[in-house]
Backbone as CSV, one residue per row, in Angstrom:
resi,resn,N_x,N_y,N_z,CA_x,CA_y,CA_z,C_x,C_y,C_z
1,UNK,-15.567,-29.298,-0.771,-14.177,-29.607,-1.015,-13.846,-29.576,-2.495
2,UNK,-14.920,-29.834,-3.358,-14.053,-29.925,-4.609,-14.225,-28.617,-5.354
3,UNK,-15.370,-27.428,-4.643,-14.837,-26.217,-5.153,-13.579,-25.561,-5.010
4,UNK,-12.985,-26.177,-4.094,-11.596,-25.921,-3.341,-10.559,-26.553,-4.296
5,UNK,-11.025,-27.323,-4.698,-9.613,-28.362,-5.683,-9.361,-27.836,-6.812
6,UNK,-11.094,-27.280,-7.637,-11.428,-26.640,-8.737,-10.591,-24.961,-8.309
7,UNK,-10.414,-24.029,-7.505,-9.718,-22.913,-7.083,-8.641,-23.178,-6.754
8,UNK,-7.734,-24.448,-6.447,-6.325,-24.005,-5.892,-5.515,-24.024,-7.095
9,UNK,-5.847,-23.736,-8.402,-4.727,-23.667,-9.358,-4.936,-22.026,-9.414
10,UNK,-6.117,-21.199,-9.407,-6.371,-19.720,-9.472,-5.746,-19.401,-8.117
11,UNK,-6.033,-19.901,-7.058,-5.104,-19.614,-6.070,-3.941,-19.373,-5.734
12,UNK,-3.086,-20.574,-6.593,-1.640,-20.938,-6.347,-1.065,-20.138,-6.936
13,UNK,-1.850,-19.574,-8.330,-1.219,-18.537,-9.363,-1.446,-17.240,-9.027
14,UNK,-2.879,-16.555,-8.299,-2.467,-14.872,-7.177,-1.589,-15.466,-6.431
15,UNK,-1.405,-16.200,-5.461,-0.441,-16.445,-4.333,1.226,-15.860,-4.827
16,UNK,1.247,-16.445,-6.387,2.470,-16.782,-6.312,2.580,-15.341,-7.118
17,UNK,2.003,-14.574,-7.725,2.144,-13.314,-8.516,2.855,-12.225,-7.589
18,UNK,4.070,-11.949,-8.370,5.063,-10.623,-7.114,4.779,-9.397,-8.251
19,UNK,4.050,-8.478,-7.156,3.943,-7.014,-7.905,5.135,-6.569,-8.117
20,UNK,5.020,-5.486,-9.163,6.450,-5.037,-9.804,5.903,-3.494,-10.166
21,UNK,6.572,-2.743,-9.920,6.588,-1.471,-10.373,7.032,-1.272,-12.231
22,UNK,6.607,-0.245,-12.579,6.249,-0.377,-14.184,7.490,0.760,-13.975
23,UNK,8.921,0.810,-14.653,10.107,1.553,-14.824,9.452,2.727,-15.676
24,UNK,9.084,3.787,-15.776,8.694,4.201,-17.140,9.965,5.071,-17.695
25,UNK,10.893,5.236,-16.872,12.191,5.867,-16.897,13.028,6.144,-16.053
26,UNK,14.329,6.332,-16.012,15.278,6.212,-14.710,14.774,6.774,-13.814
27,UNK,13.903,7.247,-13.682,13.281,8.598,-12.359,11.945,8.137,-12.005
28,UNK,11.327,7.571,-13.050,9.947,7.116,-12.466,8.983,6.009,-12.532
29,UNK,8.665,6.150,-11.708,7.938,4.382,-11.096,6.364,4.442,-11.350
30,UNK,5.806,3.553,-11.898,4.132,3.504,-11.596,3.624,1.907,-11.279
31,UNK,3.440,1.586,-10.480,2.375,0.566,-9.850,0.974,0.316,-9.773
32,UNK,1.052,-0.515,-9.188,0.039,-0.407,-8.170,-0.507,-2.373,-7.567
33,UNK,-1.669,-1.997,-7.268,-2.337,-3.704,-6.779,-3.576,-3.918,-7.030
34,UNK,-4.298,-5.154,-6.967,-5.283,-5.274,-7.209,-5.238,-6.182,-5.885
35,UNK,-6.550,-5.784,-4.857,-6.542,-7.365,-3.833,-7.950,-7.681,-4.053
36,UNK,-8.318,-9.119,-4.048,-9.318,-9.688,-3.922,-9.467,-10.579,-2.468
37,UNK,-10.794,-10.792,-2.005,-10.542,-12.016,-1.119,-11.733,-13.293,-1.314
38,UNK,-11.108,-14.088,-1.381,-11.926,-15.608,-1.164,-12.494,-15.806,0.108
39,UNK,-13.762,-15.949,0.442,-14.167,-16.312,1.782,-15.003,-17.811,1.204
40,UNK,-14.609,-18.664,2.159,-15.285,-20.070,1.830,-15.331,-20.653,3.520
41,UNK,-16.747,-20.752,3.627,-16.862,-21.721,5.194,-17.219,-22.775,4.838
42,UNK,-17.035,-23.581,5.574,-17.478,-25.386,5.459,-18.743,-25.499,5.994
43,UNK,-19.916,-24.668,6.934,-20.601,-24.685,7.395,-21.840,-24.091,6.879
44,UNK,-21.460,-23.680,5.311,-22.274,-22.687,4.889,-21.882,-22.502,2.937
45,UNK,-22.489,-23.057,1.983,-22.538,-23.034,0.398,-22.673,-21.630,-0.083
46,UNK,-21.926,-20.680,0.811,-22.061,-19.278,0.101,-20.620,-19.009,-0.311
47,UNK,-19.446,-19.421,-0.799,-18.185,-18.573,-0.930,-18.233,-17.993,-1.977
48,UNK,-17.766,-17.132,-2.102,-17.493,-15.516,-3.171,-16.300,-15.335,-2.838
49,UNK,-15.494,-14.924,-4.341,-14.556,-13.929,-4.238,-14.765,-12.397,-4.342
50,UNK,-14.267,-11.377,-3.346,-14.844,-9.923,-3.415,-13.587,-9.543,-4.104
51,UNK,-14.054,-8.304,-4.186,-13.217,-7.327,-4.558,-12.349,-6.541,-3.041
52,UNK,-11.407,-6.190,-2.724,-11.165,-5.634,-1.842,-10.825,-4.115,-2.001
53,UNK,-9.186,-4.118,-2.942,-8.743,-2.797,-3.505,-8.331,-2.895,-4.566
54,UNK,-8.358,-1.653,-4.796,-7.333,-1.452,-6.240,-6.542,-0.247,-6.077
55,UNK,-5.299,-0.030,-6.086,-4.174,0.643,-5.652,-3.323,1.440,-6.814
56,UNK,-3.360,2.412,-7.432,-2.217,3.175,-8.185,-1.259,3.268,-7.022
57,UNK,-0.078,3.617,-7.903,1.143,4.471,-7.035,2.065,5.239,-8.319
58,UNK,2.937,6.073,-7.835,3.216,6.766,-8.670,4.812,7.449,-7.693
59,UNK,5.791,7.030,-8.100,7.069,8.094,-7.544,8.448,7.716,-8.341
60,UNK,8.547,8.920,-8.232,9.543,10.109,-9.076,11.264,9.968,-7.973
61,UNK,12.305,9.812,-8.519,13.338,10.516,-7.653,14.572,10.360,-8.671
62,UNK,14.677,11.806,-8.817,15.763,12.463,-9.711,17.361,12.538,-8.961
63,UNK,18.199,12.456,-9.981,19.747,12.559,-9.459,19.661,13.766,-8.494
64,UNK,19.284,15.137,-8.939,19.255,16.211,-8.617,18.566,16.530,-7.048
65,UNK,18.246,15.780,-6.327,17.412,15.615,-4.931,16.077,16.005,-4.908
66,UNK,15.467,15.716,-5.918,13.935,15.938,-6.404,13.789,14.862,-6.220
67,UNK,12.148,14.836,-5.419,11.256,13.024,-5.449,10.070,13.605,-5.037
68,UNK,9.290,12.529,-5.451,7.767,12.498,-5.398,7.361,11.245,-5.041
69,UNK,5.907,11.065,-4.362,5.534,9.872,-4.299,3.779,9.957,-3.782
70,UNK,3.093,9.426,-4.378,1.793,9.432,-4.544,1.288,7.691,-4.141
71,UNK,0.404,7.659,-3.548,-0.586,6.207,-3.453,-2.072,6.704,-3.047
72,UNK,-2.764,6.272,-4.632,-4.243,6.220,-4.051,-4.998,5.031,-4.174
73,UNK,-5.974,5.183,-3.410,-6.426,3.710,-3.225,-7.992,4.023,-3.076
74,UNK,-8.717,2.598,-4.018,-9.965,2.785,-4.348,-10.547,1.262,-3.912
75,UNK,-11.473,1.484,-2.332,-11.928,0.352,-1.461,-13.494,0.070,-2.278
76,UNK,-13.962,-1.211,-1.363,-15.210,-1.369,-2.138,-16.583,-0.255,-2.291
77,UNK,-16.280,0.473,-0.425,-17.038,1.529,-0.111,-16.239,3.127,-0.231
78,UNK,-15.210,3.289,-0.464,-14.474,4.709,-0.588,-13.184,4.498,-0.874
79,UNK,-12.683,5.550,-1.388,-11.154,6.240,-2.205,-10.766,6.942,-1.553
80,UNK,-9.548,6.848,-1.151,-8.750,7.515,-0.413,-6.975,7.750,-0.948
81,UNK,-6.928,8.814,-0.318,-5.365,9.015,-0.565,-4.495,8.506,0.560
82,UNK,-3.616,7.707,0.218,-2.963,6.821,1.266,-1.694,7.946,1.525
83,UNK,-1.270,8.171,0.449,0.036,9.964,0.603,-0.089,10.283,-0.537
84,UNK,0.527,11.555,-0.710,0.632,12.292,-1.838,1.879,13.494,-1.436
85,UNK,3.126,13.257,-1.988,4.436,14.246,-1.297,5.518,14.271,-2.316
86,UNK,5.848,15.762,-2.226,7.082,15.964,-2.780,8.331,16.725,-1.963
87,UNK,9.461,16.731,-2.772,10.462,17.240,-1.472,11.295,16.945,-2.196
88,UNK,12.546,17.431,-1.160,13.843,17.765,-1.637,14.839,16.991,-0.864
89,UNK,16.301,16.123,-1.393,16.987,15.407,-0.463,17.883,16.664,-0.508
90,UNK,18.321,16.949,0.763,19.462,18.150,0.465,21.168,17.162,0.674
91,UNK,20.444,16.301,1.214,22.105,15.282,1.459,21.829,13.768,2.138
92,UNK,22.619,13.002,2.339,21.890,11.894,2.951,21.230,12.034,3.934
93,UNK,21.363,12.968,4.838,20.754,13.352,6.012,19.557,13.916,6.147
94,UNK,19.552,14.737,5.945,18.821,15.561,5.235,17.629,15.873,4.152
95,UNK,16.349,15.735,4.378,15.551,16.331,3.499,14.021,16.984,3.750
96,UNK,13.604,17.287,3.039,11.654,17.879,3.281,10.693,17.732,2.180
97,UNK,10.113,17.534,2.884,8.636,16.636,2.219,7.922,17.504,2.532
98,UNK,6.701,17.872,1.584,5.711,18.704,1.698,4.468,18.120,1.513
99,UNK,3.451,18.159,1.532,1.813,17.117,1.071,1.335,16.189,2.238
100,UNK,0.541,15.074,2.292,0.256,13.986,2.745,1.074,13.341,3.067
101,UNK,1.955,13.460,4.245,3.020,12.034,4.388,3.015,11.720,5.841
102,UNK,3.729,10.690,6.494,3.732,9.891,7.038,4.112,10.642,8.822
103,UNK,3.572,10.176,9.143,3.808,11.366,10.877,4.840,10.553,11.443
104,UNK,6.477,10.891,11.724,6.916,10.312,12.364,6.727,10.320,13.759
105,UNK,6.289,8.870,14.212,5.720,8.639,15.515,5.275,7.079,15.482
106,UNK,6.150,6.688,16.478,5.437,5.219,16.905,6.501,4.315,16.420
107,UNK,6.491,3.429,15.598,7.363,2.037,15.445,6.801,2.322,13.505
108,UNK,7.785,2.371,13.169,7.538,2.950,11.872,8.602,1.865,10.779
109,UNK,7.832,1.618,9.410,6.655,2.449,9.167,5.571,1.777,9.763
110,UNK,5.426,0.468,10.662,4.332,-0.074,11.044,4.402,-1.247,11.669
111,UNK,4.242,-1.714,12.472,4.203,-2.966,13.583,3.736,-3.709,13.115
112,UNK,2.789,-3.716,12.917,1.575,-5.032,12.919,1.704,-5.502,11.282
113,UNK,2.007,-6.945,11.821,2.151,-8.128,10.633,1.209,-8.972,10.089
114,UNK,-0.049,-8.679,10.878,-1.137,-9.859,10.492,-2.649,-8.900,9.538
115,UNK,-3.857,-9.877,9.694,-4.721,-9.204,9.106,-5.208,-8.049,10.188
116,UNK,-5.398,-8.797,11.519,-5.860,-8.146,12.560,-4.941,-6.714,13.061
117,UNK,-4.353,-6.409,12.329,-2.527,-5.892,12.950,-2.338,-5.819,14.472
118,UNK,-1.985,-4.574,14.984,-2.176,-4.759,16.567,-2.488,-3.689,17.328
119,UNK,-2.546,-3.307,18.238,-2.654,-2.395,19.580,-2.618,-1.090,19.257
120,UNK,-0.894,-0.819,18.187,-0.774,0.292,18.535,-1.414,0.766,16.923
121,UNK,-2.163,-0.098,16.030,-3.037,0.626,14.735,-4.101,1.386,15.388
122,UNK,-4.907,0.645,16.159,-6.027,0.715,16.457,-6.042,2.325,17.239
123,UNK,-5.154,2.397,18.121,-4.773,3.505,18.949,-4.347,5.145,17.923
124,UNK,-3.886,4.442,16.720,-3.594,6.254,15.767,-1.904,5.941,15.751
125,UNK,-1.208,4.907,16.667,0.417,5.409,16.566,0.844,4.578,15.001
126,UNK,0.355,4.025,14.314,1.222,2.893,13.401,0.170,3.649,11.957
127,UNK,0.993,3.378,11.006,0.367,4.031,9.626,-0.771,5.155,9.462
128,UNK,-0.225,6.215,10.202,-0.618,7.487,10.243,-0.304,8.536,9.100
129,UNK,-0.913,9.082,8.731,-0.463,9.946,7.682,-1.619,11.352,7.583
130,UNK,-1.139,12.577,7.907,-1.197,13.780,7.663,-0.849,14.967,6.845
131,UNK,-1.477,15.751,6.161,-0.780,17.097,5.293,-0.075,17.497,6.841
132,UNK,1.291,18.019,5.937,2.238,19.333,6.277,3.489,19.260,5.949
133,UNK,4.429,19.636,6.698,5.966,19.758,6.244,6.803,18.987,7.307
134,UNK,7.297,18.495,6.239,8.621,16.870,7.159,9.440,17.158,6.978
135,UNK,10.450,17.768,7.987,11.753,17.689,7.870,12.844,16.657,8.364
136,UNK,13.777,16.433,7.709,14.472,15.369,8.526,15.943,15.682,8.800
């Protein structure tokens, strides 16, 4: 318990930290995240904080109907590209995406609210993402 008392001020302060995208100019955005996790059992004097991810992001969207948008992500065991897309808005209705993006299909962009999420992750329908061409 009192490693717990000694951590809830480092706690209270990630808890309370809201990510913010870095403006670097009217058109473009750079981010990203860092997650860690605390595991502590009462049944057992081993808790560690891990490392989980670390997240760039990167997107672009010009007056002119130009946008971009990039997220890669670097886990404890592998790096992956979460998307990587560019495209054109031709009107509000209207636009196409080319690269890594998001398969419309399922309950989008994603159902599941918890750690466990739900049914339809596990199955391929919820945060899917494929190369090709998106039209809308």
């Amino acid at each position: 318990m009192s490693s717990l008392k000694k951590l809830s001020p480092l706690l209270l302060a990630i808890l309370s930290f809201q990510p913010q995208a870095v403006e670097v100019t009217d058109e473009l955005d750079i981010g990203g995240a860092v997650r860690v996790n605390y595991g502590w059992k009462d049944y057992d004097n081993n808790a560690k904080l891990e490392f989980e991810l670390f997240r760039a992001d990167v997107n672009y969207n010009s007056d002119d109907g130009l946008f971009a948008s990039a997220q890669y992500r670097w886990y404890q065991d592998m790096d992956v590209i979460h998307h990587a897309y560019m495209g054109y808005q031709f009107d509000e209705a209207q636009s196409v995406q080319v690269g890594v993006t998001q398969v419309p299909f399922g309950l989008l962009p994603y159902a599941a609210h918890s750690f466990w999420f739900g049914a339809t992750y596990y199955i391929g329908f919820e945060d899917d993402y494929d190369a090709g061409l998106h039209y809308q």
